[in-house]
C-alpha atoms as a printed R data frame, in Angstrom:
    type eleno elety resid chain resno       x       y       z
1   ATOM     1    CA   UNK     A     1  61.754 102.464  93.965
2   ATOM     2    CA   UNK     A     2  63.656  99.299  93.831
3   ATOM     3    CA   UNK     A     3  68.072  99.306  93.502
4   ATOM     4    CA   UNK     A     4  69.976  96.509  92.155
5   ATOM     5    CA   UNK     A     5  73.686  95.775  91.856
6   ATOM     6    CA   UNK     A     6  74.876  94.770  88.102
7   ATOM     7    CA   UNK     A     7  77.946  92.983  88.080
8   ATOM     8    CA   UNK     A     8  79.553  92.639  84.892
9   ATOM     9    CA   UNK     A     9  82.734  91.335  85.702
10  ATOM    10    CA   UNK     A    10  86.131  91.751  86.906
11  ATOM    11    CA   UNK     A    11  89.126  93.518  85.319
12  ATOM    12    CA   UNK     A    12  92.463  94.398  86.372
13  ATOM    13    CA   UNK     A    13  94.732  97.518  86.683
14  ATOM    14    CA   UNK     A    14  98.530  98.612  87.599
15  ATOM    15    CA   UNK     A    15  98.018  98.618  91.711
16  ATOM    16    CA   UNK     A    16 100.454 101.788  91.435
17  ATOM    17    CA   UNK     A    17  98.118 103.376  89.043
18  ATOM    18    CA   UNK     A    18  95.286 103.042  90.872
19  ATOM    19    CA   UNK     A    19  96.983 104.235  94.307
20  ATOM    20    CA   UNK     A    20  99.362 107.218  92.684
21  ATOM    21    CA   UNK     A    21 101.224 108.260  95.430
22  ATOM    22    CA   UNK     A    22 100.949 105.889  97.767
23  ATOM    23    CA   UNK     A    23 103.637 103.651  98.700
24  ATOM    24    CA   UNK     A    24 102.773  99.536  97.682
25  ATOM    25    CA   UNK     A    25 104.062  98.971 100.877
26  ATOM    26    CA   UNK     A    26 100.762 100.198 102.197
27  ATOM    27    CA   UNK     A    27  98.516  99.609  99.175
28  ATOM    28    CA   UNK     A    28  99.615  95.842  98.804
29  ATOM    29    CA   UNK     A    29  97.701  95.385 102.060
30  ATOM    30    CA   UNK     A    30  94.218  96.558 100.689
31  ATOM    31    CA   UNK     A    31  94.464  94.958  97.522
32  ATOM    32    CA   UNK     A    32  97.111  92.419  96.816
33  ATOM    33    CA   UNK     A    33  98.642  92.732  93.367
34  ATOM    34    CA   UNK     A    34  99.622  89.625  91.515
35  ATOM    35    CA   UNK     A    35 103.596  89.027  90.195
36  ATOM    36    CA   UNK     A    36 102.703  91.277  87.043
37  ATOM    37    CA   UNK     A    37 101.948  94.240  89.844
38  ATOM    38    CA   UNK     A    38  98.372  94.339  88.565
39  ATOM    39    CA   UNK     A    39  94.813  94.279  91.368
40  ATOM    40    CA   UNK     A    40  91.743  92.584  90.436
41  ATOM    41    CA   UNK     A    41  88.593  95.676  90.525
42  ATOM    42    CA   UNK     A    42  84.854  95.373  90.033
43  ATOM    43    CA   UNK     A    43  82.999  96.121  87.172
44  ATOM    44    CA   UNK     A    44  79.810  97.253  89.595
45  ATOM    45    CA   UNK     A    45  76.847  99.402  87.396
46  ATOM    46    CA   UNK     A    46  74.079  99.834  89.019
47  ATOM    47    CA   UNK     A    47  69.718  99.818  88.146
48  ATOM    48    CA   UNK     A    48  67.300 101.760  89.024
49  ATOM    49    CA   UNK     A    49  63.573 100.756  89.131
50  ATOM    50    CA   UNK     A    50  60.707 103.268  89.634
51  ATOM    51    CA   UNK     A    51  57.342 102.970  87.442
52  ATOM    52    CA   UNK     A    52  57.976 102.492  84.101
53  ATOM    53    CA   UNK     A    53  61.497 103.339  84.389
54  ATOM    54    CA   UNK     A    54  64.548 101.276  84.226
55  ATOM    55    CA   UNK     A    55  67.482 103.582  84.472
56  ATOM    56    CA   UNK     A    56  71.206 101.571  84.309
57  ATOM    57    CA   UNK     A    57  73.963 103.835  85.405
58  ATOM    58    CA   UNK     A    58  77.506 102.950  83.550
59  ATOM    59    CA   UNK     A    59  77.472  99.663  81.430
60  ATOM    60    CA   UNK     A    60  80.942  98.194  82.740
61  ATOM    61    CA   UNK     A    61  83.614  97.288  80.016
62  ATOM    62    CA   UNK     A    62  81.770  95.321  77.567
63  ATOM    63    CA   UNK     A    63  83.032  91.646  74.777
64  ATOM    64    CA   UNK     A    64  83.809  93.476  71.539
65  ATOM    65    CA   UNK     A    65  87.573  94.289  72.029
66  ATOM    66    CA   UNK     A    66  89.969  92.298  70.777
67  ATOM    67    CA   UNK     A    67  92.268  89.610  72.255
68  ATOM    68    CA   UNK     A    68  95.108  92.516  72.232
69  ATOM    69    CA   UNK     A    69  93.121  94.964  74.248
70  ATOM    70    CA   UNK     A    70  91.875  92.526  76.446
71  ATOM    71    CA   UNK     A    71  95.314  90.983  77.106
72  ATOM    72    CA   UNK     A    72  96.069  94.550  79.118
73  ATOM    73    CA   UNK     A    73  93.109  94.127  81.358
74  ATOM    74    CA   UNK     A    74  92.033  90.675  81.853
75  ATOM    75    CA   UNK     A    75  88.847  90.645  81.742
76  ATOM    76    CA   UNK     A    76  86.793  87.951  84.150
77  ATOM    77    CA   UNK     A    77  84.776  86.459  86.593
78  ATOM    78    CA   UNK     A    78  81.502  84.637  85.531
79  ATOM    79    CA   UNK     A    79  79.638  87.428  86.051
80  ATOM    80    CA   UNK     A    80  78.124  89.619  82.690
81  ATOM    81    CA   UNK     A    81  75.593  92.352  82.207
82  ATOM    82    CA   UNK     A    82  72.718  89.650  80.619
83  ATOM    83    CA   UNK     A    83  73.274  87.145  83.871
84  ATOM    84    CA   UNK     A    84  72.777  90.198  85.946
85  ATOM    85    CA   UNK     A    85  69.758  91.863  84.359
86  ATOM    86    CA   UNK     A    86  68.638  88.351  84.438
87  ATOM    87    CA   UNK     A    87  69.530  87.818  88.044
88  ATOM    88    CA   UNK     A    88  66.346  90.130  88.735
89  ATOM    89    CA   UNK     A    89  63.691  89.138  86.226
90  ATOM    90    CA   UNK     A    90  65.091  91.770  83.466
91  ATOM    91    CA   UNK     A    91  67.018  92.037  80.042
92  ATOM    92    CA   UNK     A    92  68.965  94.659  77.881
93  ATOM    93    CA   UNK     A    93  65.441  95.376  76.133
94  ATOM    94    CA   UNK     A    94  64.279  96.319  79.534
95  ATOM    95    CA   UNK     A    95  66.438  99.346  80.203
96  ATOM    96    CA   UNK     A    96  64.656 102.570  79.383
97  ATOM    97    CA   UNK     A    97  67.886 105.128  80.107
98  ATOM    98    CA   UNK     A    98  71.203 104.604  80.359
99  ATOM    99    CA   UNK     A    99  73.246 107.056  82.672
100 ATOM   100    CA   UNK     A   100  76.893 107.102  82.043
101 ATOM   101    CA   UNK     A   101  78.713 108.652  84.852
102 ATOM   102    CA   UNK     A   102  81.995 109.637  81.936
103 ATOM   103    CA   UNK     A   103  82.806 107.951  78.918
104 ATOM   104    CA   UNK     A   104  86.206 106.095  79.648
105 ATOM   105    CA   UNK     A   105  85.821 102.437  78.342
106 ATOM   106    CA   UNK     A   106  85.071 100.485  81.841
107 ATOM   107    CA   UNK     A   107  82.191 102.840  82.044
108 ATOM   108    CA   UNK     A   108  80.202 102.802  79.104
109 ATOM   109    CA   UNK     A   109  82.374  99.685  76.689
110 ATOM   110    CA   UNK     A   110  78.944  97.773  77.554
111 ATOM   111    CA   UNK     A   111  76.703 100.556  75.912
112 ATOM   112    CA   UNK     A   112  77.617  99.247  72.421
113 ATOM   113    CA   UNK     A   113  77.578  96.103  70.887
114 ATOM   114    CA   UNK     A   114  79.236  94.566  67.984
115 ATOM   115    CA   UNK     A   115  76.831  93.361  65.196
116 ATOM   116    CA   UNK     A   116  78.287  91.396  62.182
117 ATOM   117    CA   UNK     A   117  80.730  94.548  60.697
118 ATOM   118    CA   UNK     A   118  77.983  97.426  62.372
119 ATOM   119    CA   UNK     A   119  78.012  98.803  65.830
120 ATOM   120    CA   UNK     A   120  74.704  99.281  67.389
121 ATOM   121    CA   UNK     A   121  73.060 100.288  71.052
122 ATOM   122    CA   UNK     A   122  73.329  97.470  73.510
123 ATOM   123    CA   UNK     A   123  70.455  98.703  74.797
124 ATOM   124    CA   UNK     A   124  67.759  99.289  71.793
125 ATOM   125    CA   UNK     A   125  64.483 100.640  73.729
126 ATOM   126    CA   UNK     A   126  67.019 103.176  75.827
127 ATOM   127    CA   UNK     A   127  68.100 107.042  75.598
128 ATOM   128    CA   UNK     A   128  71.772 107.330  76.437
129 ATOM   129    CA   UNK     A   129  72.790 110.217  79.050
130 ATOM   130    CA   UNK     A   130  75.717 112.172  79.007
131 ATOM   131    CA   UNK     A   131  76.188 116.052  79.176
132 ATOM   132    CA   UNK     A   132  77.503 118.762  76.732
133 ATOM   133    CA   UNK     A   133  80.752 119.034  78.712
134 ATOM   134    CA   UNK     A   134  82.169 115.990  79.156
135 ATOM   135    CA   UNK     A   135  80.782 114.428  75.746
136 ATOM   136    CA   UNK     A   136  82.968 117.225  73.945
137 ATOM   137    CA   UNK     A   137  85.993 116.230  76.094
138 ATOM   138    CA   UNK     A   138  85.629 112.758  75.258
139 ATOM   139    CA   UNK     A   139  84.963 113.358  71.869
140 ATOM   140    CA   UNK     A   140  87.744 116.069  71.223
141 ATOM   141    CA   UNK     A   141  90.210 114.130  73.947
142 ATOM   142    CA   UNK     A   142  93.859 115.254  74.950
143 ATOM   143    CA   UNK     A   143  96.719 112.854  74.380
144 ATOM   144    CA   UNK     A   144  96.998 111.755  77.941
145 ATOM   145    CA   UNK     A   145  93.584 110.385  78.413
146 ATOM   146    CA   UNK     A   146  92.270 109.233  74.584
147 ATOM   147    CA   UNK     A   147  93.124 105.498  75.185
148 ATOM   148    CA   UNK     A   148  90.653 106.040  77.494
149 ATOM   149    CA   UNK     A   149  87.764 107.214  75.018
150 ATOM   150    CA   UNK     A   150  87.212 104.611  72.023
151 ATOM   151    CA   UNK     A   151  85.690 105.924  69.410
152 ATOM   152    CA   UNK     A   152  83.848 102.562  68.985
153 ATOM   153    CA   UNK     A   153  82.231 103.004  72.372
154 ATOM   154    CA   UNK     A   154  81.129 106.464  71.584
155 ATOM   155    CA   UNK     A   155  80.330 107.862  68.462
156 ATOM   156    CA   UNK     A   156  78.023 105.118  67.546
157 ATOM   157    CA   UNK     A   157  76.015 106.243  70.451
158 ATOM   158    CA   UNK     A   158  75.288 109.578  68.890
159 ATOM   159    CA   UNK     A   159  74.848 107.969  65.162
160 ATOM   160    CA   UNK     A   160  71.685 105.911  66.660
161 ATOM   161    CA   UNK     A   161  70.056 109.247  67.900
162 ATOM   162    CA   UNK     A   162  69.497 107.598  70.995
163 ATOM   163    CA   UNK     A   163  72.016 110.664  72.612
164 ATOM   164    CA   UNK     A   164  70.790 112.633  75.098
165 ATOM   165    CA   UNK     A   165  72.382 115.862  77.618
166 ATOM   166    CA   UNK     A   166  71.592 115.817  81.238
167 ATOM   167    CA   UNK     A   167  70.907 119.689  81.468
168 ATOM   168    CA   UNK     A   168  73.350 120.816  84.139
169 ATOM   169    CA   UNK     A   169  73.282 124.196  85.320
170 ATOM   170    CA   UNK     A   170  76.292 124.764  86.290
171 ATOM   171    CA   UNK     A   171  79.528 123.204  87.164
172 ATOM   172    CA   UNK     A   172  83.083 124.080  88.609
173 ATOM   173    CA   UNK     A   173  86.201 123.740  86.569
174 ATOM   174    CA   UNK     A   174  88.756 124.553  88.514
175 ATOM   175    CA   UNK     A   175  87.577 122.940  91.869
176 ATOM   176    CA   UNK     A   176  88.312 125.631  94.122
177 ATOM   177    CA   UNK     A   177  84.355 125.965  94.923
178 ATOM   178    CA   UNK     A   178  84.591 124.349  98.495
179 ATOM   179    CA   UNK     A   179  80.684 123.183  98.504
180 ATOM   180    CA   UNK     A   180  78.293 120.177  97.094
181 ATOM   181    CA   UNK     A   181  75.982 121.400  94.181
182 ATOM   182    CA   UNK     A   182  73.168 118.660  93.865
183 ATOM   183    CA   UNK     A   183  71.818 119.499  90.239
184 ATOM   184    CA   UNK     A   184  68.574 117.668  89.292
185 ATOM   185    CA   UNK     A   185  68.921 114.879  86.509
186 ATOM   186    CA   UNK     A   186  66.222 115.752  84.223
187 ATOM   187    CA   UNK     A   187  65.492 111.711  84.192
188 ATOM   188    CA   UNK     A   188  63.629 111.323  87.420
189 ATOM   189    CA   UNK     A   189  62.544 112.911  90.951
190 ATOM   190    CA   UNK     A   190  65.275 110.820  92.975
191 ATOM   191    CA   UNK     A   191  67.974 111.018  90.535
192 ATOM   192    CA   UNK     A   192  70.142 114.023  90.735
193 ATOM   193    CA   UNK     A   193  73.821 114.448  90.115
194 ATOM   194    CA   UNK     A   194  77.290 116.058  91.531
195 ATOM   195    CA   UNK     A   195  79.752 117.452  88.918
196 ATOM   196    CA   UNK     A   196  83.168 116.839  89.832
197 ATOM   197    CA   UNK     A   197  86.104 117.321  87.386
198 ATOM   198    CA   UNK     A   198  89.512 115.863  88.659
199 ATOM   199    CA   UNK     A   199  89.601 112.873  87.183
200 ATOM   200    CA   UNK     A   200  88.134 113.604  83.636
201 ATOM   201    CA   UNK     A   201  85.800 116.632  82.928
202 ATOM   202    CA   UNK     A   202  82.509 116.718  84.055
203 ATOM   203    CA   UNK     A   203  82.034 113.337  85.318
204 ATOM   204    CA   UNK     A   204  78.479 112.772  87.063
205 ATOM   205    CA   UNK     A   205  78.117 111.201  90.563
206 ATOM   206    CA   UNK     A   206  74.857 110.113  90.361
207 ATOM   207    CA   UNK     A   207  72.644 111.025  93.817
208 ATOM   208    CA   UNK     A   208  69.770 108.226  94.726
209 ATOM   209    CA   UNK     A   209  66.950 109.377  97.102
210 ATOM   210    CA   UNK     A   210  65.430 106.055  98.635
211 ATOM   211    CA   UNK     A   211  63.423 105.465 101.580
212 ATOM   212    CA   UNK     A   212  65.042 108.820 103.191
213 ATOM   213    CA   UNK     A   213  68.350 107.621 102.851
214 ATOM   214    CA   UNK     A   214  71.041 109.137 100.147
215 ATOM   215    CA   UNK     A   215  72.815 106.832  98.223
216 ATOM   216    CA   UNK     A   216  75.878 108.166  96.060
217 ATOM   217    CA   UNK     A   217  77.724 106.020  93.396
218 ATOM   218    CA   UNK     A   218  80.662 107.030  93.527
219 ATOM   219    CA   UNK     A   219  82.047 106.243  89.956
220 ATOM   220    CA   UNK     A   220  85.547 107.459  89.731
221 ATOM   221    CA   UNK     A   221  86.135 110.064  92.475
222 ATOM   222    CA   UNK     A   222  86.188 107.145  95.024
223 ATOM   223    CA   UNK     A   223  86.781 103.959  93.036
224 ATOM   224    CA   UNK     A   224  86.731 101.635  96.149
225 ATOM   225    CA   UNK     A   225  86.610 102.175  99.979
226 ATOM   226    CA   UNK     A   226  90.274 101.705  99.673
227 ATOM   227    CA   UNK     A   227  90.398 105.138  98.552
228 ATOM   228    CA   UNK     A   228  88.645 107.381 101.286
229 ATOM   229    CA   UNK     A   229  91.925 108.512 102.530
230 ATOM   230    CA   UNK     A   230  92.596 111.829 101.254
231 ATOM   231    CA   UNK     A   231  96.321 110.715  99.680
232 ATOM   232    CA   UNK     A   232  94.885 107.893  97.860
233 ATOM   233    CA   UNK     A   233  94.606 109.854  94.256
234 ATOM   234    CA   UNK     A   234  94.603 107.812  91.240
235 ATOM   235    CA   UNK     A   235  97.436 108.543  88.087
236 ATOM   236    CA   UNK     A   236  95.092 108.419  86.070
237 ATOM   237    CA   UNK     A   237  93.150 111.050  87.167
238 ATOM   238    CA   UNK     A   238  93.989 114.286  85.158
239 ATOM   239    CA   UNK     A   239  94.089 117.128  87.629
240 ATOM   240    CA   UNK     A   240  94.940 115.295  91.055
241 ATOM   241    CA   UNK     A   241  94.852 118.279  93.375
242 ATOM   242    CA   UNK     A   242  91.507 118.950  92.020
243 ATOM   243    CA   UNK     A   243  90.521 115.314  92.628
244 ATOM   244    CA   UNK     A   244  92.060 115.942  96.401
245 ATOM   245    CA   UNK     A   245  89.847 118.936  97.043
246 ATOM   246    CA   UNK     A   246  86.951 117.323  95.620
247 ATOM   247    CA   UNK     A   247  87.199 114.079  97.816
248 ATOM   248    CA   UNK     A   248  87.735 116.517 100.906
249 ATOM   249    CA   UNK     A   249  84.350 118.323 100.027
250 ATOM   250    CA   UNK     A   250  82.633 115.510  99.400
251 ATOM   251    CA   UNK     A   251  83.847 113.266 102.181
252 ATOM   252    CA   UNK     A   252  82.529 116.133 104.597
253 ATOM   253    CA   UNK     A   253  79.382 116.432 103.216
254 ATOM   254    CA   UNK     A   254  78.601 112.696 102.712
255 ATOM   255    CA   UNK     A   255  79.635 112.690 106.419
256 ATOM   256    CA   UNK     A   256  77.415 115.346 107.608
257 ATOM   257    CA   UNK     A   257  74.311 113.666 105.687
258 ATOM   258    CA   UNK     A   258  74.814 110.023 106.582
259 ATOM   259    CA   UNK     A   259  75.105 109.358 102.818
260 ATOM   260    CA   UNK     A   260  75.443 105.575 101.237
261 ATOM   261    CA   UNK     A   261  78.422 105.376  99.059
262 ATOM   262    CA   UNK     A   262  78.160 102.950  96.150
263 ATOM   263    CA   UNK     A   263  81.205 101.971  94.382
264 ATOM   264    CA   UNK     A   264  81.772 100.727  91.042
265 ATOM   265    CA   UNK     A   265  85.117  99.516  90.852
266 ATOM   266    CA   UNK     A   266  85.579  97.874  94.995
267 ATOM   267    CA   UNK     A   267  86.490  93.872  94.147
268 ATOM   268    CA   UNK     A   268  84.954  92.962  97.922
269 ATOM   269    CA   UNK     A   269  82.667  95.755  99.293
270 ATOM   270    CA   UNK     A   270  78.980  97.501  97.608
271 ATOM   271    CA   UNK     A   271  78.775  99.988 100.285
272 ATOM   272    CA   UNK     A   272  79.636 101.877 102.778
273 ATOM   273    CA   UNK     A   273  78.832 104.645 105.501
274 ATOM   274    CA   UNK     A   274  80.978 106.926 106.944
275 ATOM   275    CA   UNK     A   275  82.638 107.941 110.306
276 ATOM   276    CA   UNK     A   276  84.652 110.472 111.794
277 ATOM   277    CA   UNK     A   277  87.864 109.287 113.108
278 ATOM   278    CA   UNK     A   278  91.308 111.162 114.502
279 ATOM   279    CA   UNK     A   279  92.924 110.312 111.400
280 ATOM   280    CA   UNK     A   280  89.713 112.072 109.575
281 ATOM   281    CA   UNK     A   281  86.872 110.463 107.871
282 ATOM   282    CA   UNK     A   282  87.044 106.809 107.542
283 ATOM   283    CA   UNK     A   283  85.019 104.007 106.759
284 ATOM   284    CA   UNK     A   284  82.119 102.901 109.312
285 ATOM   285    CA   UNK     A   285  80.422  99.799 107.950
286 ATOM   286    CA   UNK     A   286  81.133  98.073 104.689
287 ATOM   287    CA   UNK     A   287  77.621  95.963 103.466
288 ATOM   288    CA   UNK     A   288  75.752  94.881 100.507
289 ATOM   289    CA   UNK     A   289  72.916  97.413  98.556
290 ATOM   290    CA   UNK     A   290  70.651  94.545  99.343
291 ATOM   291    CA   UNK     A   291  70.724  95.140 103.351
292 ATOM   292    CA   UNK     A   292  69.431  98.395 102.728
293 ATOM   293    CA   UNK     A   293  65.843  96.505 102.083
């Protein structure tokens, strides 16, 4: 099995968004903002390789907004999902499943693409994952969080039967189960997933057996290694306390099994490992997925 990092850009957010409660006295440190308030964050998917399989987890934000939506989140860097792909000897037509951790747009805008007046799969030769219980939150979505969930980036992804549901077993809503339930993918041996539901419903945290070592990206429950300290809870996230119990279980765990934690959204730093500090559990060692090799 081979791992690659697809970066597909940059984007930015509201620094106090992104750090909730935290003061910007503290947060300015980690990630300056610029005079409008807003921090630069990756747009970090990344591939799997293993036989015949070419499994791309999250698509990043995607080109077919317009100016106006694009004008809230700035959208740049030279880097896109074709350069990527290409970066390693691959293209769109290459990708044989698509994994998309939840279906707000800076995870899975890149899934569609915008042909003449018709919207079509980005990724033609693929079957798109999601699960039952997150794609009818997404698709039925409460007023906070729908200008997170374009219809443009969804519903053309079940019109090109191309849809399919990771068969979880189980999952807990309310967070109050204080343990880590590893549920297999369905997709492939390595590939399993953790259910975790404070920041939307159901999102998947994809789990990545390689080489006996466990590799976690972390999608939204840890967005960078900014936010490994328990406080740091995004506003966007729609049940906070939830999200704070969550990133307590899963710190410990990750922890306990010398996990690899892969985030999407970190503008400096792939990876991480963890250590156990007075102040709790902290970051050890920031690297690249490619020193793993």
């Amino acid at each position: 099995m081979n791992l690659y990092s697809i970066n597909t850009g940059y984007f930015k957010l509201d620094g106090g968004a992104m750090f909730g409660v935290v003061p910007k006295s503290i947060w300015n440190k980690l990630n300056p903002a610029d005079e409008n308030n807003m921090c630069t964050w990756a747009l970090r998917c990344l591939l799997i390789e293993e036989g015949n399989r070419l499994i791309l987890i999250d698509s990043g934000m995607g080109n077919k907004q317009d100016a106006k939506f694009f004008g809230h989140y700035y959208l740049h860097g030279e880097d896109t999902i074709d350069a990527s792909l290409a970066n390693h000897g691959f293209t769109k037509d290459d990708i044989t499943d698509v994994v998309l951790t939840h279906l707000h747009f800076d995870h899975c805008g890149g899934s569609i693409i915008r042909e003449g007046d018709q919207l079509i799969p980005a990724f033609k030769n693929a079957s798109y994952w999601s699960n039952e219980k997150h794609w009818q939150w997404a698709t039925q979505p409460n007023d906070r969080e729908k200008a997170s969930f374009l219809k443009e980036n969804i519903i053309p992804i079940k019109e090109s039967g191309r849809l399919k549901m990771v068969p979880l077993s189980s999952y807990q809503d309310e967070g109050n189960d204080h343990s880590i339930h590893i549920q297999p993918s369905g997709i492939l041996d390595e590939l399993s997933f953790i259910l975790v539901n404070g920041h939307t419903a159901a999102m998947m945290l994809p789990v990545i057996q390689l080489k006996g070592k466990t590799i976690v990206y972390m999608a939204d429950l840890l967005p960078s290694s900014a936010h490994i300290p328990l406080p740091y809870v995004m506003a966007y996230d729609m049940f906070p306390l939830i999200t704070l119990q969550e990133k307590k279980t899963f710190l410990h765990w990750a922890h306990a099994n010398d996990c690899i934690l892969f985030f999407e959204h970190d503008p400096e730093n792939e990876c991480c490992n963890l250590q156990l500090t007075e102040k709790g559990i902290r970051v050890k060692d920031r690297f690249t997925l490619s020193a793993l090799e």
